[in-house]
N, CA, C and O atoms as a Maestro MAE file, in Angstrom:
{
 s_m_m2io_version
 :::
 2.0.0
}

f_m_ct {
 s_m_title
 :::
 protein
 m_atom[348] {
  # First column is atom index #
  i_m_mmod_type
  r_m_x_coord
  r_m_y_coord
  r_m_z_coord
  i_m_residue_number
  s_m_chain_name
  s_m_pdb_residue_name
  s_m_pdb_atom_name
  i_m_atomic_number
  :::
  1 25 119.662 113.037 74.939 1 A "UNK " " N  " 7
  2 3 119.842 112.731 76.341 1 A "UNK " " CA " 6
  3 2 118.723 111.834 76.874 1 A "UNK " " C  " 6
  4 15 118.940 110.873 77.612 1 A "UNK " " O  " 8
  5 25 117.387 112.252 76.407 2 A "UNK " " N  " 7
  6 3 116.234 111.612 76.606 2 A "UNK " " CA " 6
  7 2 115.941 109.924 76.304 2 A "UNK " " C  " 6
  8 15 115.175 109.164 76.897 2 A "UNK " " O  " 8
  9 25 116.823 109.672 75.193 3 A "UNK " " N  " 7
  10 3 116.981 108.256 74.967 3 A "UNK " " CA " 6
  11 2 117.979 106.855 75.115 3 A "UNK " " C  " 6
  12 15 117.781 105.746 74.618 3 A "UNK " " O  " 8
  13 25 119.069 107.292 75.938 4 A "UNK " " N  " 7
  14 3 119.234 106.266 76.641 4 A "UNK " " CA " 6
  15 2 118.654 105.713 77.941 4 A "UNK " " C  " 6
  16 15 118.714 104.581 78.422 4 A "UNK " " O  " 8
  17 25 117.691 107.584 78.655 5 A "UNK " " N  " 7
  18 3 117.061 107.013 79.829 5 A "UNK " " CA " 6
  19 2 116.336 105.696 79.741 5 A "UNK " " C  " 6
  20 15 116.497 104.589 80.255 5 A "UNK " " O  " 8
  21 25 115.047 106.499 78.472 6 A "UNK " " N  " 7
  22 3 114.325 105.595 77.431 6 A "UNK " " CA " 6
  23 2 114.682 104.034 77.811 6 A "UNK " " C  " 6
  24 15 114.006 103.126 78.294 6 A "UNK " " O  " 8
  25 25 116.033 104.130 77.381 7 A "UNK " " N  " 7
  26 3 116.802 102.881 76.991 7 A "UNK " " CA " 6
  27 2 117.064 101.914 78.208 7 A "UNK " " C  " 6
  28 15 117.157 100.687 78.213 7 A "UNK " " O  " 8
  29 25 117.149 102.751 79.152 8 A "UNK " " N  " 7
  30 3 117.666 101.845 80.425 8 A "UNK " " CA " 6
  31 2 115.847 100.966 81.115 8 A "UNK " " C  " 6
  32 15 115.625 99.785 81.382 8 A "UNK " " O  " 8
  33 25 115.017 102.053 81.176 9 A "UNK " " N  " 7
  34 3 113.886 101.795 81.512 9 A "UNK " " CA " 6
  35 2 113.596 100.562 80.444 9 A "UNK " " C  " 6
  36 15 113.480 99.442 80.943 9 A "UNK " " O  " 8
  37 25 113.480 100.683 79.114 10 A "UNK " " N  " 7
  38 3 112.887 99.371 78.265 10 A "UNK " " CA " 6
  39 2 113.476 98.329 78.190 10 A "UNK " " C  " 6
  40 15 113.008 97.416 77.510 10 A "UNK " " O  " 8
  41 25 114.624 98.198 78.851 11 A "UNK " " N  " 7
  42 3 115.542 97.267 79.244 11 A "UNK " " CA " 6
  43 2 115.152 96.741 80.421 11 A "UNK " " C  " 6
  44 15 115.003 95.519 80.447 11 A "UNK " " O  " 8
  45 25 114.954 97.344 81.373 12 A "UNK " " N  " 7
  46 3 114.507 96.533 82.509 12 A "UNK " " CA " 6
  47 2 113.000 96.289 82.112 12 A "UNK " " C  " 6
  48 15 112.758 95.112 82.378 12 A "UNK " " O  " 8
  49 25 112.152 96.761 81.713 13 A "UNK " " N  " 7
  50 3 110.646 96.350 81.235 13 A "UNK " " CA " 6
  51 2 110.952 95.115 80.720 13 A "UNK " " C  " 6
  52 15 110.407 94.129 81.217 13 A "UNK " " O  " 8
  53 25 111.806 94.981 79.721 14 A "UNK " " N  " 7
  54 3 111.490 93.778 78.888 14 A "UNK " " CA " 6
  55 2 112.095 92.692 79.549 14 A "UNK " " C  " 6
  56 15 111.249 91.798 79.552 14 A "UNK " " O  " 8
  57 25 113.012 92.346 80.051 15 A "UNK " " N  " 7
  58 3 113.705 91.865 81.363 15 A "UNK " " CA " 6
  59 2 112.582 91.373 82.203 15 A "UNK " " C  " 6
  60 15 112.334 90.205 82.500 15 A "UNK " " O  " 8
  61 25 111.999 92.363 82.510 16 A "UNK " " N  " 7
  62 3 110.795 91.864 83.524 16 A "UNK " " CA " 6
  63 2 109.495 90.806 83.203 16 A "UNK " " C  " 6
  64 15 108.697 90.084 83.801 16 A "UNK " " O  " 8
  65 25 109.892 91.276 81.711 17 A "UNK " " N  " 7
  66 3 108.533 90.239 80.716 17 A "UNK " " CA " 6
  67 2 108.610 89.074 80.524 17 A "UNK " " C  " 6
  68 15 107.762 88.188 80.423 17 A "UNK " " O  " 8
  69 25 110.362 89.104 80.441 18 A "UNK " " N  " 7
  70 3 110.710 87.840 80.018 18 A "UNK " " CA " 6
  71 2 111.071 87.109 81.481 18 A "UNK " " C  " 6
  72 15 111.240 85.893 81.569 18 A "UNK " " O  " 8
  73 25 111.127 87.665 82.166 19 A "UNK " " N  " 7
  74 3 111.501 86.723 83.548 19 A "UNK " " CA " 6
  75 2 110.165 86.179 84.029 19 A "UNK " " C  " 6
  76 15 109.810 85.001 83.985 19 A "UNK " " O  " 8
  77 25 109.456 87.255 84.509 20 A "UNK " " N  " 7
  78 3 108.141 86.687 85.115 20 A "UNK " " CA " 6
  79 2 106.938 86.359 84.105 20 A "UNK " " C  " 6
  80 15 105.755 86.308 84.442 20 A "UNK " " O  " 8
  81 25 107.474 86.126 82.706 21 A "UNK " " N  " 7
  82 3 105.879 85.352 81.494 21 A "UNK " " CA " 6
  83 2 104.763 86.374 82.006 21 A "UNK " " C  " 6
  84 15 103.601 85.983 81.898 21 A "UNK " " O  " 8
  85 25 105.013 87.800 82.620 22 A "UNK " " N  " 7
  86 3 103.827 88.398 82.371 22 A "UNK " " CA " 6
  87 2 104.335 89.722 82.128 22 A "UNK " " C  " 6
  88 15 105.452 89.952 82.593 22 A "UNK " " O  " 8
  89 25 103.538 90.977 81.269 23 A "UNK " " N  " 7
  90 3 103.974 91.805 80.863 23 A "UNK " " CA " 6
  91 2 103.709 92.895 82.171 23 A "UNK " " C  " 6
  92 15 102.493 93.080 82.141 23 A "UNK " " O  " 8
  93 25 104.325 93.759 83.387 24 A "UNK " " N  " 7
  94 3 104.022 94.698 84.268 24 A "UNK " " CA " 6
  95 2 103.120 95.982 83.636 24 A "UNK " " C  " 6
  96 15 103.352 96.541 82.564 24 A "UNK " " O  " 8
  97 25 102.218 96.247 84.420 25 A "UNK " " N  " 7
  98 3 101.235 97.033 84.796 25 A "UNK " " CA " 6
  99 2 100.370 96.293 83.823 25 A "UNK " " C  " 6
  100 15 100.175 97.137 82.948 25 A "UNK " " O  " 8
  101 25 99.860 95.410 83.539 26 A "UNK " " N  " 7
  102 3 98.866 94.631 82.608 26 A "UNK " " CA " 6
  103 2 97.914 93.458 83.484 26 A "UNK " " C  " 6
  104 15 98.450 92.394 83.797 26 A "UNK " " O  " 8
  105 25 96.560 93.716 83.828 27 A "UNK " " N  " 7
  106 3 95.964 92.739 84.648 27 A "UNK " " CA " 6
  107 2 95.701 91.669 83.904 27 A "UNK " " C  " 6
  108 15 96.069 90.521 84.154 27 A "UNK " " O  " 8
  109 25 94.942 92.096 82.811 28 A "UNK " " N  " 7
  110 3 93.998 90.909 82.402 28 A "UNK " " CA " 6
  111 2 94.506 91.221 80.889 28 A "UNK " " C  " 6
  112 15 94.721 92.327 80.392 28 A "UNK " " O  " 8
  113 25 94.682 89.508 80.098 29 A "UNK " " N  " 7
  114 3 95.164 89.701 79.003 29 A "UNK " " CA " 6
  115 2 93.427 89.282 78.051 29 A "UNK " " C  " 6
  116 15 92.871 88.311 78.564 29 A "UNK " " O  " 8
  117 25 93.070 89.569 77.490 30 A "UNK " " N  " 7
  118 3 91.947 89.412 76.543 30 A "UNK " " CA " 6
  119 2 92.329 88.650 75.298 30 A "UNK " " C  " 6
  120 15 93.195 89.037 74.513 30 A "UNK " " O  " 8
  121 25 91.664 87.600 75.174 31 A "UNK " " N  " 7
  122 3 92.171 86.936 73.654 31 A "UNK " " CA " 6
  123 2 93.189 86.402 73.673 31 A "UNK " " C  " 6
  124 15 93.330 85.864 72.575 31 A "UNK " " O  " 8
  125 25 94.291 86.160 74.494 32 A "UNK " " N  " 7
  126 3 95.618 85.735 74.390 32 A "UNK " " CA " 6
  127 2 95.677 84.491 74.930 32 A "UNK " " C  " 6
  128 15 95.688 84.381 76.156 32 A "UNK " " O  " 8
  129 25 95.717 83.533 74.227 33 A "UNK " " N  " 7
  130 3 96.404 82.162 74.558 33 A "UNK " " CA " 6
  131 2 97.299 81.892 75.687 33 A "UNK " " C  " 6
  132 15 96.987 81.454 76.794 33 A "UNK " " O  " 8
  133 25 98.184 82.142 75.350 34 A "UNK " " N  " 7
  134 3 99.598 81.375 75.706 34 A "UNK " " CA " 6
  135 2 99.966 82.654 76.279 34 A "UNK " " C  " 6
  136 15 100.615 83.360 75.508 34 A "UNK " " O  " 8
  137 25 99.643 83.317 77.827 35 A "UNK " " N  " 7
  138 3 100.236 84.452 77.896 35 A "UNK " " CA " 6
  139 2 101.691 84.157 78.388 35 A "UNK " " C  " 6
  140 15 102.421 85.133 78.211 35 A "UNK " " O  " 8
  141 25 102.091 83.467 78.752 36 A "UNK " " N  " 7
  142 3 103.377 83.369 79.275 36 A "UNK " " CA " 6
  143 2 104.717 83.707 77.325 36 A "UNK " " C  " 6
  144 15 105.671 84.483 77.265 36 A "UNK " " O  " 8
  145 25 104.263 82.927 76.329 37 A "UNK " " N  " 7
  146 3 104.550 83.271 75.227 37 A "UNK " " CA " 6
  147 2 104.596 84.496 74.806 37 A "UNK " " C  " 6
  148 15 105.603 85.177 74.615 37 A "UNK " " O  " 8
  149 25 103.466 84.789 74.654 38 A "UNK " " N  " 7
  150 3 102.940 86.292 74.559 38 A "UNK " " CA " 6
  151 2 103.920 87.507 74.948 38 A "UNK " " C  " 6
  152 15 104.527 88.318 74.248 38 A "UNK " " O  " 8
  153 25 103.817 87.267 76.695 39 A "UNK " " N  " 7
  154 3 104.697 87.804 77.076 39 A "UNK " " CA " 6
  155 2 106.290 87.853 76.679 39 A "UNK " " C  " 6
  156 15 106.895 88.910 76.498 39 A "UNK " " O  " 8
  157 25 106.802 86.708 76.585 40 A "UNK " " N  " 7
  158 3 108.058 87.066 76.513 40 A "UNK " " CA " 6
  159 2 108.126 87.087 75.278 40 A "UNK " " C  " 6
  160 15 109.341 87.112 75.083 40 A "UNK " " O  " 8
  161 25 107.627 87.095 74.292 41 A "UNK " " N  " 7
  162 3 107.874 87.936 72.771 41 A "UNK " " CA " 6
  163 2 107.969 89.251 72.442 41 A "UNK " " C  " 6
  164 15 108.684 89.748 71.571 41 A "UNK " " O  " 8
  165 25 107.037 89.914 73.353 42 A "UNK " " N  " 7
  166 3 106.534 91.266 73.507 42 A "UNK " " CA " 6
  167 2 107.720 91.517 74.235 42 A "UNK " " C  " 6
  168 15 108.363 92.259 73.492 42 A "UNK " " O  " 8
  169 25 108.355 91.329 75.228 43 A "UNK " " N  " 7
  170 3 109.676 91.427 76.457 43 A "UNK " " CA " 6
  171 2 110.962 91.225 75.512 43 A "UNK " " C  " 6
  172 15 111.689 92.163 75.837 43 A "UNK " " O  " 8
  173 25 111.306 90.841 74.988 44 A "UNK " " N  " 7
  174 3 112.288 90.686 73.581 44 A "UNK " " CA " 6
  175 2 112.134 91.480 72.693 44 A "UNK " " C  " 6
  176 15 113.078 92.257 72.546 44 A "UNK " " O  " 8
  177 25 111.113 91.623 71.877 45 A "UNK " " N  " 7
  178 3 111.125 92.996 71.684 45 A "UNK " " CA " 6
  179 2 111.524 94.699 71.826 45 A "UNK " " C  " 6
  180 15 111.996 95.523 71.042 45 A "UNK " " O  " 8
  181 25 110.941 94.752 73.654 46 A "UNK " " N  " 7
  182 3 111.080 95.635 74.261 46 A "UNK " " CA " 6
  183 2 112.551 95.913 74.610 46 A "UNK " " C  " 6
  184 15 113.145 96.974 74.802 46 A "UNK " " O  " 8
  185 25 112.849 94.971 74.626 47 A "UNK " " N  " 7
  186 3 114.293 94.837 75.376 47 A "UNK " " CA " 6
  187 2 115.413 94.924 73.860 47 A "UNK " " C  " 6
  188 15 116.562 95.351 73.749 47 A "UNK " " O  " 8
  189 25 114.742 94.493 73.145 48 A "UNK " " N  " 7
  190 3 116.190 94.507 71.262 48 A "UNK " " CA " 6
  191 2 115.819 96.496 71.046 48 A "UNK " " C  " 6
  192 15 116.486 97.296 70.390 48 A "UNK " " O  " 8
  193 25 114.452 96.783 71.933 49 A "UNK " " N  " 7
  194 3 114.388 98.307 71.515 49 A "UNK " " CA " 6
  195 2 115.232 98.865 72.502 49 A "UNK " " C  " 6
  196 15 116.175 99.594 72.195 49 A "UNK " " O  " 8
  197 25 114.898 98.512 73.899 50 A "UNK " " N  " 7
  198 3 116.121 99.486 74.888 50 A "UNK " " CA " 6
  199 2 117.642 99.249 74.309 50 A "UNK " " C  " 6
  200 15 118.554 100.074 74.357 50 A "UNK " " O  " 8
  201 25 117.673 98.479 73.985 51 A "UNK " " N  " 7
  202 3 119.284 97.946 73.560 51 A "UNK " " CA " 6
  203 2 119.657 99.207 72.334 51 A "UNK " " C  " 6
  204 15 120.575 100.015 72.195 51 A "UNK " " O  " 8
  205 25 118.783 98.968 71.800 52 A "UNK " " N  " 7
  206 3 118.755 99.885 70.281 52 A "UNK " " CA " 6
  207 2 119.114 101.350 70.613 52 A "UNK " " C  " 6
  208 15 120.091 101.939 70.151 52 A "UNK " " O  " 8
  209 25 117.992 101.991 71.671 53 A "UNK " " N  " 7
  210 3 117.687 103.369 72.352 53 A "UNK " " CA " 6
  211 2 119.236 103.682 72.975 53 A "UNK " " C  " 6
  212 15 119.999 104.546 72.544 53 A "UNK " " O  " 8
  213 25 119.497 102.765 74.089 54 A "UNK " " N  " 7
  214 3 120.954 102.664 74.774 54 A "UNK " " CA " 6
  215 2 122.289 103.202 73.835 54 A "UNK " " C  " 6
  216 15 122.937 104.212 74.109 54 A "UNK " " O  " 8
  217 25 122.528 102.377 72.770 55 A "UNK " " N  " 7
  218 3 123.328 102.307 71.896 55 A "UNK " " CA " 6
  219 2 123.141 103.378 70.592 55 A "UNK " " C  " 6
  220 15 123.867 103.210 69.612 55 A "UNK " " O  " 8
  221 25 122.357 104.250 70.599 56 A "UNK " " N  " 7
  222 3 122.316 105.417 69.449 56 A "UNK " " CA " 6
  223 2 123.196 106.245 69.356 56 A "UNK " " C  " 6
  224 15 123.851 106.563 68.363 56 A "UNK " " O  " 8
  225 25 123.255 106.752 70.749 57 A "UNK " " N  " 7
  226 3 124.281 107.613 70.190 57 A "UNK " " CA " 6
  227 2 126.112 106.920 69.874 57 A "UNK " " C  " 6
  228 15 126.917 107.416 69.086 57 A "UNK " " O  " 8
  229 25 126.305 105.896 70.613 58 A "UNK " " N  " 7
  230 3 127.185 105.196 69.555 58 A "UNK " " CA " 6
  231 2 127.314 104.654 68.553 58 A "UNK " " C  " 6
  232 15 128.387 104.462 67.980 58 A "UNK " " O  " 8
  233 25 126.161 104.300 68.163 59 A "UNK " " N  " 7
  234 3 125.842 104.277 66.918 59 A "UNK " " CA " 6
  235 2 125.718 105.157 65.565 59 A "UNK " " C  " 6
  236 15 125.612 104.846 64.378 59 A "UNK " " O  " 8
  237 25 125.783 106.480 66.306 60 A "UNK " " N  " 7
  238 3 125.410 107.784 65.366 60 A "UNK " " CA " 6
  239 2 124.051 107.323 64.430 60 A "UNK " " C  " 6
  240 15 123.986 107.686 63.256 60 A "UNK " " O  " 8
  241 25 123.500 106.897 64.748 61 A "UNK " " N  " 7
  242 3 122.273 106.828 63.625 61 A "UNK " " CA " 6
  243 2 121.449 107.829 63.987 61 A "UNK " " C  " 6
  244 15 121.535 108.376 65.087 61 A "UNK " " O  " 8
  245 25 120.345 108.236 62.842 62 A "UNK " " N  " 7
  246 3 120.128 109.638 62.457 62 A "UNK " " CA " 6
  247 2 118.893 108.542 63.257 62 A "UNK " " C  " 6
  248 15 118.979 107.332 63.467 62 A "UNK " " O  " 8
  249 25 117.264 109.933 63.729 63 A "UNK " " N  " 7
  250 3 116.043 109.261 63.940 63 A "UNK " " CA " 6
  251 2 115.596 108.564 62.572 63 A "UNK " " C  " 6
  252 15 114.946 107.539 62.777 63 A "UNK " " O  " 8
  253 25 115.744 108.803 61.548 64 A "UNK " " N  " 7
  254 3 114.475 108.082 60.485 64 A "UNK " " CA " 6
  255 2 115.025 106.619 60.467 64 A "UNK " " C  " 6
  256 15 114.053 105.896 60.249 64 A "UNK " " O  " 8
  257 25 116.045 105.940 60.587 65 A "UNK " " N  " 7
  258 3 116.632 104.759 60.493 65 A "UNK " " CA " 6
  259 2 115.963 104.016 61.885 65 A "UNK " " C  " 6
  260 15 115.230 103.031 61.981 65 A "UNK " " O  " 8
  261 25 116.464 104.804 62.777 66 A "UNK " " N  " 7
  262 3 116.150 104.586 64.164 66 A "UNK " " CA " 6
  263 2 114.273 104.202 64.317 66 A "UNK " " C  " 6
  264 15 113.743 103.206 64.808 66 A "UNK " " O  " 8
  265 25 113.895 104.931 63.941 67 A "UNK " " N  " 7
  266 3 111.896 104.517 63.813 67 A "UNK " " CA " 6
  267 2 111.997 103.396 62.546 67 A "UNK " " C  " 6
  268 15 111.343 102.359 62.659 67 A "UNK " " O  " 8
  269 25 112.614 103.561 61.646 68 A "UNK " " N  " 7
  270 3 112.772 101.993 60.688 68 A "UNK " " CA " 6
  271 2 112.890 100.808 61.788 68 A "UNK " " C  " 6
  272 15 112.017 100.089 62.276 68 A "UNK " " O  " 8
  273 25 113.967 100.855 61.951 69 A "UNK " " N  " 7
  274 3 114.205 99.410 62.921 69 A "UNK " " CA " 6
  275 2 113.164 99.323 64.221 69 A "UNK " " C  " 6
  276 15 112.784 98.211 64.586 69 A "UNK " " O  " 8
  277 25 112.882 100.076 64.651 70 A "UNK " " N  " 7
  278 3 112.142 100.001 65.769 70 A "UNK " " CA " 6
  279 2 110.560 99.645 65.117 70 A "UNK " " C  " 6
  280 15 109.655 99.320 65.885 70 A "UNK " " O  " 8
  281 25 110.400 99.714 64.054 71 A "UNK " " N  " 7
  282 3 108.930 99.694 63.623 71 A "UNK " " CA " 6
  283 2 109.261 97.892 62.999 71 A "UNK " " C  " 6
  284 15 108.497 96.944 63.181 71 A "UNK " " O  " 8
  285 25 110.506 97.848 62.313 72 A "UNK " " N  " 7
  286 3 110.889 96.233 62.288 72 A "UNK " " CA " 6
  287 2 110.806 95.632 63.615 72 A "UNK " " C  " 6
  288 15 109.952 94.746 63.621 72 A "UNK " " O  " 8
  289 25 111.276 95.761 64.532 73 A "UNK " " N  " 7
  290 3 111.567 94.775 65.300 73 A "UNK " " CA " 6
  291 2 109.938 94.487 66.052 73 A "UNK " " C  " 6
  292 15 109.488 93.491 66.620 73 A "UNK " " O  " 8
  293 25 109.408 95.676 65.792 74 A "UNK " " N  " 7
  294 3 107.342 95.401 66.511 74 A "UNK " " CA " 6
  295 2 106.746 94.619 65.344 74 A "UNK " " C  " 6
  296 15 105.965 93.726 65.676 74 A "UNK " " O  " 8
  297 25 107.019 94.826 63.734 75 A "UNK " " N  " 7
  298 3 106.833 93.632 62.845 75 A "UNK " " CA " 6
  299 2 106.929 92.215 63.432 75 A "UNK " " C  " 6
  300 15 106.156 91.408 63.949 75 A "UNK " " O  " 8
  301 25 107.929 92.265 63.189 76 A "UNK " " N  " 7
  302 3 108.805 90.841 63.792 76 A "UNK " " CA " 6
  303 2 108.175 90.070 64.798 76 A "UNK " " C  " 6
  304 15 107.886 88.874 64.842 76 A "UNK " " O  " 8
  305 25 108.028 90.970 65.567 77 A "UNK " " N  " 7
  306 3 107.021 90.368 67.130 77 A "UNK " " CA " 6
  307 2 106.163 89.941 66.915 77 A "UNK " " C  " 6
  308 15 105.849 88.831 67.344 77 A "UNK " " O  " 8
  309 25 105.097 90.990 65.808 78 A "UNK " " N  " 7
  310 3 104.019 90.299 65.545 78 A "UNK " " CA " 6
  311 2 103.884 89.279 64.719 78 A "UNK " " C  " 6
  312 15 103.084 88.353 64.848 78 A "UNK " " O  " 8
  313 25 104.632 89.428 63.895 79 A "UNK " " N  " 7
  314 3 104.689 88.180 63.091 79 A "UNK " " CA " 6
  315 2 105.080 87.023 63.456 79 A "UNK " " C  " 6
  316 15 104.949 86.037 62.730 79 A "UNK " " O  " 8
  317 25 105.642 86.985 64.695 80 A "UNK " " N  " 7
  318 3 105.930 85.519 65.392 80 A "UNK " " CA " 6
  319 2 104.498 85.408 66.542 80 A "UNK " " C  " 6
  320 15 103.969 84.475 67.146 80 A "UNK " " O  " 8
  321 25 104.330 86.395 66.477 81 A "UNK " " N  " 7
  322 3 102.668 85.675 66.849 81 A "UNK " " CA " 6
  323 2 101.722 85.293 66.613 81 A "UNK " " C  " 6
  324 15 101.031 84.551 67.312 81 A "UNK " " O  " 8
  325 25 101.429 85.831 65.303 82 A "UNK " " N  " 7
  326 3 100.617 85.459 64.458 82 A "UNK " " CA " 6
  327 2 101.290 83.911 63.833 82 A "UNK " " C  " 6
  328 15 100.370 83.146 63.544 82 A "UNK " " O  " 8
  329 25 102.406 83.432 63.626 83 A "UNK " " N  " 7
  330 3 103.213 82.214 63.119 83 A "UNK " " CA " 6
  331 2 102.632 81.081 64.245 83 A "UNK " " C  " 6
  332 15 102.111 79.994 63.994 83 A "UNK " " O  " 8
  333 25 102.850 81.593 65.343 84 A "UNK " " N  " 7
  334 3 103.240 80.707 66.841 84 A "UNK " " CA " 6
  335 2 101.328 80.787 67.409 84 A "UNK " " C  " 6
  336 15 100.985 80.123 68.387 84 A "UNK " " O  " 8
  337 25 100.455 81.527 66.759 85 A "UNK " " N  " 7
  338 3 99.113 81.574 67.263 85 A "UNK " " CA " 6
  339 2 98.724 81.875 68.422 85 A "UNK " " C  " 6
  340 15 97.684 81.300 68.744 85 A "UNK " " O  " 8
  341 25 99.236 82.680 69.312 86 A "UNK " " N  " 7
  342 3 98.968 82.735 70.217 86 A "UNK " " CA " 6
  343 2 97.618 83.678 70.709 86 A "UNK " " C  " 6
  344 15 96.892 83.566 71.697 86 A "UNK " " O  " 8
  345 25 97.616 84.519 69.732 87 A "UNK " " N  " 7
  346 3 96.511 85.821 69.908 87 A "UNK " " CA " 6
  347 2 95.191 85.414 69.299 87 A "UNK " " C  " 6
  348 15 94.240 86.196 69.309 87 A "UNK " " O  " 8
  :::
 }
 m_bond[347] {
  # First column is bond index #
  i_m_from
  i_m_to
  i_m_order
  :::
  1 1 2 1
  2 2 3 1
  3 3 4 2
  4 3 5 1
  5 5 6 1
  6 6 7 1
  7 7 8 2
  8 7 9 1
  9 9 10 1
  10 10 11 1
  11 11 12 2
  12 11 13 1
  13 13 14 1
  14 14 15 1
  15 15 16 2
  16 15 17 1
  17 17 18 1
  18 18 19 1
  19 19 20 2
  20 19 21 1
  21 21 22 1
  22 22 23 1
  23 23 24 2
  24 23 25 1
  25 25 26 1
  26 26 27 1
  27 27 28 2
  28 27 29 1
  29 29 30 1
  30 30 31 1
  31 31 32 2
  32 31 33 1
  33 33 34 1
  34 34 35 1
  35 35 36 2
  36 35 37 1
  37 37 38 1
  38 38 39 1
  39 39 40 2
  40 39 41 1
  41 41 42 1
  42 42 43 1
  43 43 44 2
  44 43 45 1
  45 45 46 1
  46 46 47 1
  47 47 48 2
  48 47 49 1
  49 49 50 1
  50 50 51 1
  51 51 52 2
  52 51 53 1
  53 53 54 1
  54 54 55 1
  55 55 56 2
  56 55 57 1
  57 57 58 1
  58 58 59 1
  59 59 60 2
  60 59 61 1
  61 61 62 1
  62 62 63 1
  63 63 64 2
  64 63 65 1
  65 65 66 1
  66 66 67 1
  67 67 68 2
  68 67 69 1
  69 69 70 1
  70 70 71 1
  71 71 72 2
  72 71 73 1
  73 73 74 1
  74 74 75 1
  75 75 76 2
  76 75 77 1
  77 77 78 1
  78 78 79 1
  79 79 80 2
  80 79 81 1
  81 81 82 1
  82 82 83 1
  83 83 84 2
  84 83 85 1
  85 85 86 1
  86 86 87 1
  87 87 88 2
  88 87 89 1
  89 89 90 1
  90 90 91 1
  91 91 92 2
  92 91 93 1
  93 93 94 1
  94 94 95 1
  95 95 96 2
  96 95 97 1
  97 97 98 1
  98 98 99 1
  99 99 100 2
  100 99 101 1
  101 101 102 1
  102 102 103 1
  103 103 104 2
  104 103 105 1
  105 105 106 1
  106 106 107 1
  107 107 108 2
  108 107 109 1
  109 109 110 1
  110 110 111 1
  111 111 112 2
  112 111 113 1
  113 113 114 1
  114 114 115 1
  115 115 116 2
  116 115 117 1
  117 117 118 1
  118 118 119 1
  119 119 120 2
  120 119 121 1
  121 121 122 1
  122 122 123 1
  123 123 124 2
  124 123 125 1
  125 125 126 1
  126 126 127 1
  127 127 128 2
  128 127 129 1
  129 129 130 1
  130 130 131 1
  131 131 132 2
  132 131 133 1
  133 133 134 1
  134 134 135 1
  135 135 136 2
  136 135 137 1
  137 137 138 1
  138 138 139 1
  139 139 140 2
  140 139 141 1
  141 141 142 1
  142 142 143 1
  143 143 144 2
  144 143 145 1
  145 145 146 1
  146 146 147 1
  147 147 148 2
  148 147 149 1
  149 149 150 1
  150 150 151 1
  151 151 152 2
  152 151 153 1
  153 153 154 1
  154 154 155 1
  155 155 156 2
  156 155 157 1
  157 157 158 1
  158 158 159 1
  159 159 160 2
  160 159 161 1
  161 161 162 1
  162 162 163 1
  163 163 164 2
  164 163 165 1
  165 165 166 1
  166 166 167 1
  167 167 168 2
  168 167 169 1
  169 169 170 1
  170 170 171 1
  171 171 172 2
  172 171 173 1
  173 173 174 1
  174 174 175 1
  175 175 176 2
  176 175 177 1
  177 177 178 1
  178 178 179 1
  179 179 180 2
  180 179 181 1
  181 181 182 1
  182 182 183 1
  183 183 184 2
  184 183 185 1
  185 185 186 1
  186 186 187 1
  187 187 188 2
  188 187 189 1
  189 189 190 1
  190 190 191 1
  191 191 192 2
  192 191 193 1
  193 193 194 1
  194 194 195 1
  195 195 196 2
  196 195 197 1
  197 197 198 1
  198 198 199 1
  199 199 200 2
  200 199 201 1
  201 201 202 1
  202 202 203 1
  203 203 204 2
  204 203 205 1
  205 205 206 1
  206 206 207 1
  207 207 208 2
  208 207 209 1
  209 209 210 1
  210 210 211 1
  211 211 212 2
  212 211 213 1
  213 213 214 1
  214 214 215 1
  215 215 216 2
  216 215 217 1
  217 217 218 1
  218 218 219 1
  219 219 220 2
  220 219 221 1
  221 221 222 1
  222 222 223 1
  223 223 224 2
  224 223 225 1
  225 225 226 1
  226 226 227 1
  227 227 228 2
  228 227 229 1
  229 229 230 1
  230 230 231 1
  231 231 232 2
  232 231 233 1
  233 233 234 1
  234 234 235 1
  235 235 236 2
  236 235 237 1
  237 237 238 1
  238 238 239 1
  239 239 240 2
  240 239 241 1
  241 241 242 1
  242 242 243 1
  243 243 244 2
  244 243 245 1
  245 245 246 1
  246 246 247 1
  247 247 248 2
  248 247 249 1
  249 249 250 1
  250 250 251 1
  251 251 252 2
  252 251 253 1
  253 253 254 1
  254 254 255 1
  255 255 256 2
  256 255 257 1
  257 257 258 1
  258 258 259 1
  259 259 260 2
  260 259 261 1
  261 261 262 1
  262 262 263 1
  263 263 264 2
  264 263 265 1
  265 265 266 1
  266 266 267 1
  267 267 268 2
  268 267 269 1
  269 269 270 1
  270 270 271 1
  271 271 272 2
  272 271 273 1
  273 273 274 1
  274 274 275 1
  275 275 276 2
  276 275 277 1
  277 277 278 1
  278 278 279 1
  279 279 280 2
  280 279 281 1
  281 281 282 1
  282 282 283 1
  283 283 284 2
  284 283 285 1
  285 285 286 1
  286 286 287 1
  287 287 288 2
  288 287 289 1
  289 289 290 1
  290 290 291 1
  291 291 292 2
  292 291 293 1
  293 293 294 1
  294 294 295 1
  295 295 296 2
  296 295 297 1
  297 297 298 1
  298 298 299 1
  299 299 300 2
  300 299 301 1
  301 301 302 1
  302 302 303 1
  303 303 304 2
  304 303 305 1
  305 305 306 1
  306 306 307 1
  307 307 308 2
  308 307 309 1
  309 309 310 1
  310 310 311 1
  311 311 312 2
  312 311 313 1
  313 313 314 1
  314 314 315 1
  315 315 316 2
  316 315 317 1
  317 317 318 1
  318 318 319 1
  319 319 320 2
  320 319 321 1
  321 321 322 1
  322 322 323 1
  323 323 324 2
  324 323 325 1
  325 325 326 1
  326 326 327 1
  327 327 328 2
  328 327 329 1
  329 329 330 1
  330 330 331 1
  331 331 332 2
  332 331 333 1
  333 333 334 1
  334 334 335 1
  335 335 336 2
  336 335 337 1
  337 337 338 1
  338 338 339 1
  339 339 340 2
  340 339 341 1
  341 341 342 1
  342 342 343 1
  343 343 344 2
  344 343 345 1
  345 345 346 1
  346 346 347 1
  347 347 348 2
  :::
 }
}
């Protein structure tokens, strides 16, 4: 029950990252280049996870699959940041 709330909330978070190039409740970014980038990588992310969270239980997927992909898709992120240099 707990994780489509999850789901609706990281959906609008990441939504929010990617609209306004800055990540909410975050003042000051340290070390980060390109925060507008930054941001909406991290916001895509967030948002392929609410999507994910949303869609489980139609999905029937068990949790251990569910922390697989979710631990891929924070890979992924980082690895396009580290590609794209921003950090």
């Amino acid at each position: 029950m707990i994780l489509p709330i999850l789901g609706i909330f990281f959906i609008i978070y990441g939504l929010c990252s990617i609209i306004r190039g800055k990540i909410p409740f975050i003042k000051e970014y340290h070390g980060v280049k390109n925060i507008p980038l930054h941001s909406r990588i991290e916001g895509g992310a967030i948002l392929l996870t609410g999507v994910l969270l949303l869609l489980q239980p139609t999905l029937q997927m068990d949790k251990a699959p569910l922390v697989i992909v979710i631990l891929a898709i924070a890979g992924i992120a980082v690895l396009l940041e580290v590609l794209l240099k921003i950090v």
